[in-house]
C-alpha positions in Angstrom: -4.2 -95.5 -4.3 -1.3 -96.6 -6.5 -0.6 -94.6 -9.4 -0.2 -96.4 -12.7 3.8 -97.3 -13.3 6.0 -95.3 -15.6 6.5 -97.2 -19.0 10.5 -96.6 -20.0 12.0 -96.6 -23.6 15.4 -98.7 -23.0 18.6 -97.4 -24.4 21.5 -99.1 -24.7 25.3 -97.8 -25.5 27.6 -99.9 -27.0 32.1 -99.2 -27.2 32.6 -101.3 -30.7 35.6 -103.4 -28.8 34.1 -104.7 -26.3 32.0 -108.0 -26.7 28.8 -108.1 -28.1 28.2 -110.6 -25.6 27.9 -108.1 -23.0 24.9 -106.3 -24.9 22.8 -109.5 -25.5 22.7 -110.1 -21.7 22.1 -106.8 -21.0 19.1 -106.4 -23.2 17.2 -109.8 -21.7 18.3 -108.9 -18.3 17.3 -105.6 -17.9 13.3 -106.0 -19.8 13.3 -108.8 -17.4 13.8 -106.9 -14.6 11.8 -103.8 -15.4 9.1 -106.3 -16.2 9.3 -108.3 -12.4 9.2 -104.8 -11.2 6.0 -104.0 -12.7 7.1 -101.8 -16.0 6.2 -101.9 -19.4 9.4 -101.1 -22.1 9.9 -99.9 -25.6 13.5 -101.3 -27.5 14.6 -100.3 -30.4 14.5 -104.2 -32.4 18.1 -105.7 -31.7 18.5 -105.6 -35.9 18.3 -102.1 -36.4 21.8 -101.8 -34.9 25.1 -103.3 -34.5 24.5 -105.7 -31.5 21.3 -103.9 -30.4 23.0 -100.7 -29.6 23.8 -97.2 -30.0 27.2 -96.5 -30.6 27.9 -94.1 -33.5 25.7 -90.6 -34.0 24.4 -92.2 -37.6 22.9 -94.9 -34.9 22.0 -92.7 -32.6 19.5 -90.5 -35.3 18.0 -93.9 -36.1 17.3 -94.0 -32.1 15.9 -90.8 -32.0 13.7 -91.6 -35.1 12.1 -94.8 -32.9 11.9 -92.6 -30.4 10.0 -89.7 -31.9 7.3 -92.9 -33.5 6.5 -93.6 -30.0 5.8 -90.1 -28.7 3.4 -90.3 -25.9 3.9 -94.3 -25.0 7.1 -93.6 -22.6 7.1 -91.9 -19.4 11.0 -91.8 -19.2 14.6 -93.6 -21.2 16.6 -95.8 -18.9 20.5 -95.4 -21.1 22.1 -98.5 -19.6 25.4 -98.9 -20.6 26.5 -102.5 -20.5 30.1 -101.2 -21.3 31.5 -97.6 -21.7 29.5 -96.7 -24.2 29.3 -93.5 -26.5 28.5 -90.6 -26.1 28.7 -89.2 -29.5 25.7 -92.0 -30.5 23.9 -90.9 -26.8 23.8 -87.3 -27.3 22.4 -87.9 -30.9 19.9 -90.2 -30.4 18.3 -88.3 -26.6 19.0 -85.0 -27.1 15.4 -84.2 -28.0 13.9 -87.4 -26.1 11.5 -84.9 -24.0 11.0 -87.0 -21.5 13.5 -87.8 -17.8 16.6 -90.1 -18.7 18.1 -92.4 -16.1 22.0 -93.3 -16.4 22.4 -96.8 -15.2 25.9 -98.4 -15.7 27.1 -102.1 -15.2 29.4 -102.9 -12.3 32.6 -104.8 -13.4 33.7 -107.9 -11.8 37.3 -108.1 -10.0 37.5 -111.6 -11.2 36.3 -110.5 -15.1 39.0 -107.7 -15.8 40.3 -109.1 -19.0 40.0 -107.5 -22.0 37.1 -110.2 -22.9 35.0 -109.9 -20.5 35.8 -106.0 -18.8 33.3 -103.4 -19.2 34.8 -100.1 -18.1 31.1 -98.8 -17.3 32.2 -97.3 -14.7 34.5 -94.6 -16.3 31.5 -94.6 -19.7 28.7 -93.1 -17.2 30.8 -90.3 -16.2 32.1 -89.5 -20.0 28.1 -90.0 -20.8 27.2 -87.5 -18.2 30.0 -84.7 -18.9 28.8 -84.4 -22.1 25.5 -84.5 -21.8 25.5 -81.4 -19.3 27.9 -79.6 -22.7 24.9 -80.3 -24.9 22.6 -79.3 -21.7 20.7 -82.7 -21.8 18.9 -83.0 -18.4 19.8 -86.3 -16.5 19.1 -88.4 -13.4 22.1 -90.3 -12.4 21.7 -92.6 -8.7 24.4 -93.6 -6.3 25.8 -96.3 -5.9 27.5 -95.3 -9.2 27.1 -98.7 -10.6 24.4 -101.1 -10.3 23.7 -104.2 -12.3 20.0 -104.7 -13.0 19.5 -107.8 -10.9 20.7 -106.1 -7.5 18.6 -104.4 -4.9 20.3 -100.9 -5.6 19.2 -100.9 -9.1 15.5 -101.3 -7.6 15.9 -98.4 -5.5 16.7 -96.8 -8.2 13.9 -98.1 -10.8 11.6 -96.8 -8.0 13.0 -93.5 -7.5 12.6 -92.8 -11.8 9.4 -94.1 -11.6 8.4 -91.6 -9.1 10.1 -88.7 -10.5 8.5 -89.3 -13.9 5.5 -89.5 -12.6 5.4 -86.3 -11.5 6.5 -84.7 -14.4 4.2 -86.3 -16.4 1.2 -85.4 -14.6 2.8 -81.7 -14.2 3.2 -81.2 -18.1 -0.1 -80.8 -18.9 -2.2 -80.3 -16.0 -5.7 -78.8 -15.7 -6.6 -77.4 -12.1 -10.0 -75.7 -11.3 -11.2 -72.9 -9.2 -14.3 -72.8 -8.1 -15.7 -69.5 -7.2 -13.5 -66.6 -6.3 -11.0 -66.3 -3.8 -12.7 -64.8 -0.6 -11.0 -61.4 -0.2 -10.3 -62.7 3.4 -7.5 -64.7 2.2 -5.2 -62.8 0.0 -2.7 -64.9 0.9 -4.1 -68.0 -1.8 -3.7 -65.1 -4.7 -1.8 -67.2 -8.1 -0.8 -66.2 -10.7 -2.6 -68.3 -13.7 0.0 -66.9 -16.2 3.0 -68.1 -14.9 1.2 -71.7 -14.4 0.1 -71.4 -18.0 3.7 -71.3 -19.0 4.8 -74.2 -17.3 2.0 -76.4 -18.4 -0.6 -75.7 -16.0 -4.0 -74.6 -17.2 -6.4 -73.3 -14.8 -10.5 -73.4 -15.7 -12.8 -71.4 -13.3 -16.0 -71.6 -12.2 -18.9 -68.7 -10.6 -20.6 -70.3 -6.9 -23.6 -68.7 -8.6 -23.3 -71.6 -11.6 -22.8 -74.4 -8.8 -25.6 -73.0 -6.7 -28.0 -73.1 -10.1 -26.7 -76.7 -10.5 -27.5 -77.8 -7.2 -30.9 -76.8 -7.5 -31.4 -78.6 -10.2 -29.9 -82.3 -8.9 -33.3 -84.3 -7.6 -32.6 -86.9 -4.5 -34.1 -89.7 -6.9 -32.0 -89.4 -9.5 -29.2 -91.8 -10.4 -26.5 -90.0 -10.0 -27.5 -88.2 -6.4 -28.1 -92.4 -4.9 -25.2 -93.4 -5.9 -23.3 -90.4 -4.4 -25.3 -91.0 -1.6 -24.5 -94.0 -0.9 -20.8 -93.8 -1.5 -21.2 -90.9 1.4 -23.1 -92.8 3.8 -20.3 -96.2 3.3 -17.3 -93.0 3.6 -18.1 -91.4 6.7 -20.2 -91.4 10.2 -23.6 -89.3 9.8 -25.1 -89.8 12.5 -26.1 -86.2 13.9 -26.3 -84.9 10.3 -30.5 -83.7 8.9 -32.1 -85.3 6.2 -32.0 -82.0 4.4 -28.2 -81.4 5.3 -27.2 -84.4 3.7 -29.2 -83.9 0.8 -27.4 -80.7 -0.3 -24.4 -82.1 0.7 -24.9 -85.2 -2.1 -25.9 -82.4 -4.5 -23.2 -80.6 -4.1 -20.9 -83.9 -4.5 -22.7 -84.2 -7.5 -21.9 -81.0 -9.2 -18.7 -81.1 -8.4 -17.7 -84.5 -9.9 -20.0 -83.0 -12.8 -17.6 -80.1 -13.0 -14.5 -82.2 -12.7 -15.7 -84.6 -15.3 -16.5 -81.4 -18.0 -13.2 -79.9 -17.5 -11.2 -82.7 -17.5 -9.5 -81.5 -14.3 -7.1 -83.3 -12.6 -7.4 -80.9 -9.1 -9.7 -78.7 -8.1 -9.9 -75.8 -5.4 -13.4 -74.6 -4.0 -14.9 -71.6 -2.4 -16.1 -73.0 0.6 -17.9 -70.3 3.0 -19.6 -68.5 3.5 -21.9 -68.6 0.8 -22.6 -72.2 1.0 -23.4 -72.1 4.6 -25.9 -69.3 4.3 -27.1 -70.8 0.6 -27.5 -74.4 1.9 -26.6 -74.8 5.7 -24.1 -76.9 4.4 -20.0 -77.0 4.1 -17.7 -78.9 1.6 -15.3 -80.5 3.9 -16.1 -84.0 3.9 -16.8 -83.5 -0.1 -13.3 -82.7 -0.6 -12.0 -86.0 2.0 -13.8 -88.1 -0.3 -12.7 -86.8 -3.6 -8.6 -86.6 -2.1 -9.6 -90.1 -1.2 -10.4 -91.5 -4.8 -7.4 -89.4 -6.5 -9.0 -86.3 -7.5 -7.0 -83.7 -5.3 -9.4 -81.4 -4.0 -8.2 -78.2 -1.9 -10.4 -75.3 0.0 -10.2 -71.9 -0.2 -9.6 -71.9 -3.8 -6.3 -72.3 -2.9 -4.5 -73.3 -6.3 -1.3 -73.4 -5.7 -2.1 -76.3 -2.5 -4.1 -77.9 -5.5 -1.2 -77.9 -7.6 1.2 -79.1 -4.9 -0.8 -81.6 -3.8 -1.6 -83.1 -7.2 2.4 -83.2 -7.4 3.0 -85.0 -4.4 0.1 -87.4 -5.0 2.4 -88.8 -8.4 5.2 -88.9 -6.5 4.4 -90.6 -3.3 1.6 -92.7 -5.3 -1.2 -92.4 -3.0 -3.6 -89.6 -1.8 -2.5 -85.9 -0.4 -4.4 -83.5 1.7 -4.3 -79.6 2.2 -4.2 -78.7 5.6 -3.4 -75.5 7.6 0.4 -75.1 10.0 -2.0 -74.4 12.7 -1.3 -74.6 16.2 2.0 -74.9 18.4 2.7 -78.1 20.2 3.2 -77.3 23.8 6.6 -75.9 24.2 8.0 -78.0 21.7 9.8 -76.4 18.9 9.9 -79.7 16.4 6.1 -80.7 16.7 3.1 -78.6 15.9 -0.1 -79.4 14.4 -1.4 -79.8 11.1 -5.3 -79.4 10.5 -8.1 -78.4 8.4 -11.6 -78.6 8.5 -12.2 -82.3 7.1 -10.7 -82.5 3.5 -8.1 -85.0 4.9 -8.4 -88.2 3.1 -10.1 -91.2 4.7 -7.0 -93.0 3.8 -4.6 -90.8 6.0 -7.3 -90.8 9.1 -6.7 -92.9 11.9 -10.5 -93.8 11.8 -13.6 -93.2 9.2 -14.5 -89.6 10.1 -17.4 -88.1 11.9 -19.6 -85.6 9.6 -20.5 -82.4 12.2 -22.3 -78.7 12.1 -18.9 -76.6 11.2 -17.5 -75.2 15.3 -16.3 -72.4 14.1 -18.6 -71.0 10.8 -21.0 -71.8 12.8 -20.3 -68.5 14.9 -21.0 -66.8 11.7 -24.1 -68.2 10.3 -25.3 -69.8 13.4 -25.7 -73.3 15.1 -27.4 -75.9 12.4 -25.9 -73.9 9.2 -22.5 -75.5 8.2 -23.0 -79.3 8.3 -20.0 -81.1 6.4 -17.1 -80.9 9.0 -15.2 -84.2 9.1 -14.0 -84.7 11.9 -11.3 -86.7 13.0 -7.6 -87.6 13.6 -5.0 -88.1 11.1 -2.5 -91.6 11.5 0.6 -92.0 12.7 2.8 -92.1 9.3 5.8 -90.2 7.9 5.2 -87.7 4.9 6.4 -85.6 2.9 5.3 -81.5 2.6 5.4 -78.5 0.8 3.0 -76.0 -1.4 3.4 -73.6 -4.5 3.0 -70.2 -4.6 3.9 -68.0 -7.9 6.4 -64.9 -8.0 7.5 -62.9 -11.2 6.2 -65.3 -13.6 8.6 -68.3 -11.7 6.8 -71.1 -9.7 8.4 -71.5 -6.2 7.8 -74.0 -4.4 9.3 -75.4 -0.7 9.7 -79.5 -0.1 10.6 -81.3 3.6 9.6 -84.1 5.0 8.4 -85.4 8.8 6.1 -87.7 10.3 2.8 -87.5 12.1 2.9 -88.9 15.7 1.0 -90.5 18.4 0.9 -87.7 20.6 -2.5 -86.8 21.6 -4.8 -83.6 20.7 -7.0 -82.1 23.1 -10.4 -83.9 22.6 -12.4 -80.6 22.1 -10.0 -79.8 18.9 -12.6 -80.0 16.1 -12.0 -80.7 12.3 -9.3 -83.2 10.9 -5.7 -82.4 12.3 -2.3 -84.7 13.8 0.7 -83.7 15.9 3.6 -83.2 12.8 7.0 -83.9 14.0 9.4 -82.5 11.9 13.4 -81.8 11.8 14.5 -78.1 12.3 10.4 -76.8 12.1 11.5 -73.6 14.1 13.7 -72.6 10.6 11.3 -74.1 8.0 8.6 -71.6 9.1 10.7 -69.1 9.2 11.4 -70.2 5.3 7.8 -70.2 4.7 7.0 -67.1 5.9 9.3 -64.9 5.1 9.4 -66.5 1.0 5.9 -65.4 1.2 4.6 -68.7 1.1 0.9 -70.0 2.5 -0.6 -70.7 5.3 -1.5 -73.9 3.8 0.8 -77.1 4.0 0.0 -80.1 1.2 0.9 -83.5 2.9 1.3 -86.8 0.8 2.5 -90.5 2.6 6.1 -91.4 2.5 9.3 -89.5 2.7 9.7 -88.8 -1.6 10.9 -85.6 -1.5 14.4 -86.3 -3.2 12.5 -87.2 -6.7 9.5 -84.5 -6.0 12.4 -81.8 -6.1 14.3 -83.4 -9.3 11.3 -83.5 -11.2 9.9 -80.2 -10.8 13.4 -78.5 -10.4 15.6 -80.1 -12.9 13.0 -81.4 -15.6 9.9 -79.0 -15.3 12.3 -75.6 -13.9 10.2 -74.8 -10.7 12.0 -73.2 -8.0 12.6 -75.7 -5.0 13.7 -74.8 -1.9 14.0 -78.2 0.4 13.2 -77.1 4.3 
């Protein structure tokens, strides 16, 4: 599941005595590359300025002016400064841009040093970036400190922007739903909707009483219940599973994509016993695998905040996320424990399509027969990165490490979805998490991408990030 590439408005900062030479290059060879790399790019036409560029604040208005016609078609502005640029002109025309800014400056050449051909880059990024933190312009700047657009570094780096404005796009304005109430069991998932209001985050809820009433109402021959049914039946193993168990278990897919699509959510957290056990002898786990599978992050236990994290992650790793619970120890040994939940792991982080089961342990609550929707299975060998959300004072605070799930066995009666998590100093990071007050929850994405995770949300959306 590869999230859709950032499209980047391209700035360029011009030093009047140095050759115009140097800009015309620069503008063909960094589209050119943005474009092999899989990015779309706004420009500012090469006649609206001298050479193309920004170099004076009266240019740097008429930047801004292009800029604020194409609200909502950029994800982020790459300045690349071909020479030392301004930054009079770059303070003037991105001082309102809105959006992540990447600093990118060309490397000079030992064997082009004369004044014709010398570009003193080098020295312009850090005059660009001093004053941009007086004027209290937010700014990503990459080492090495230097890269031209053709080299590997500058790649790296085109990646590591795309990531990070990813995430702050899909942050901005996100809708997350809970449905039902929080079971009083777990005070520990309590948010606070107010402060994710104020950072962007709106938060729709739903009463199990509504889904129940829309359940009842969903007919097996209906469109909508085959084709969910037979997306279920292709996603998982059901072979122990009654005709009548499955059934609710499609109608209950089916509400919830209903509910998604109506509140134009983009995660959702769900109420998922015991009311849905006694109701319909059914459980929501392998409902929630499938819709973390397909890009709709889905956590249980209405817990919001692992809905939010996980919808963060997601944009910045570009692939799926799962919530799952810091579980169990790992023998005796301090840097490996395990990660599990129920079955709302993502067929794409499992080792093997899961196996769709009576719930072991609700099932000592409402009896053998009564909670059919475990997935169960193993998750694969991969590193990953973690961390989750919780709210405090009105501020969003939020925890970011990364580890990798190994190849060490779990003992073949462990039920559910869950993998052995190695991971760096884990004896301190739960100490972190537990005394911040943080969850008992963990959300897990592919890939190590904590490094432009924590510079979105810290430096661009203000969250509170603490890196374990």
């Amino acid at each position: 599941m590869i999230r859709s590439k950032s499209v980047f408005a391209l700035f360029f900062g011009n030093r009047g005595f140095f050759p115009a030479s140097l800009q015309t290059a620069a503008r063909a060879e960094l589209s050119e590359t943005l474009k092999q790399l899989g990015h779309k790019t706004l420009t500012l036409d090469a006649g609206a300025t001298r050479n193309g560029a920004v170099e004076t604040p009266e240019e740097g208005e008429k930047y801004a002016r292009f800029l604020r016609k194409n609200t909502g078609k950029y994800d982020g502005v790459i300045l690349c400064l071909p020479n030392f640029g301004d930054e009079n002109g770059a303070v003037a025309a991105l001082a309102d841009a809105g959006v992540p800014i990447l600093i990118q400056a060309y490397p000079d050449e030992l064997d082009k040093m004369d004044p014709a051909r010398r570009r003193d880059a080098f020295c312009g990024k850090l005059s660009i970036m001093d004053v941009f933190c007086q004027h209290g312009v937010s700014f990503t700047a990459l080492a090495p400190h230097t890269a031209h657009p053709r080299s590997d570094a500058f790649a790296r780096h085109v990646d590591y922007f795309d990531r990070l404005c990813r995430v702050v796009k899909a942050m901005r304005r996100m809708r997350v739903g809970a449905v039902g109430a929080r079971t009083t069991a777990f005070k520990t998932v309590r948010i606070d909707e107010v402060a994710l209001q104020r950072h962007g985050i709106t938060t729709e809820t739903l009463d199990m009483s509504d889904v129940f009433a829309r359940m009842r109402a969903v007919k097996p021959s209906e469109t909508r219940a085959r084709e969910k049914a037979k997306r279920l039946r292709a996603y998982a193993r059901w072979n122990d599973v009654p005709k009548k168990a499955f059934e609710n278990i499609v109608a209950l897919g089916v509400v919830l994509d209903g509910i998604v699509e109506e509140l134009r959510l983009d995660a959702v957290a769900v109420r998922c016993w015991l009311e849905l056990q006694k109701e319909f002898g059914v459980s929501c786990c392998v409902l929630l695998s499938e819709m973390n599978d397909r890009g709709c992050m889905a956590a249980c236990e209405v817990d919001v905040g692992s809905a939010v994290a996980m919808h963060a992650l997601s944009h910045a790793s570009g692939e799926t996320a799962a919530c799952l619970d810091w579980n169990n120890n790992y023998d005796d040994i301090e840097d490996k424990c395990i990660l599990f939940h129920c079955g709302p792991t993502p067929q794409a982080m499992m080792s093997a399509k899961g196996r769709v089961a009576d719930h072991a342990i609700l099932e000592n609550a409402v009896g053998k027969g009564c909670s059919y929707g475990c997935n169960t299975g193993r998750i694969a060998p991969a590193p990953f990165t973690f961390g989750n959300l919780t709210t405090s004072g009105g501020r969003l605070r939020l925890y970011l490490g990364e580890g990798r799930f190994t190849e060490d066995p779990i003992p073949p009666e462990f039920f559910g979805c869950a993998g052995v998590a190695e991971i760096p100093n884990l004896q301190e990071a739960l100490l972190h998490i537990g005394c911040a007050g943080h969850r008992h929850h963990v959300a897990v994405t592919p890939g190590h991408v904590a490094a432009p995770a924590r510079e979105a949300l810290e430096k661009y959306l203000r969250y509170e990030v603490t890196v374990l």
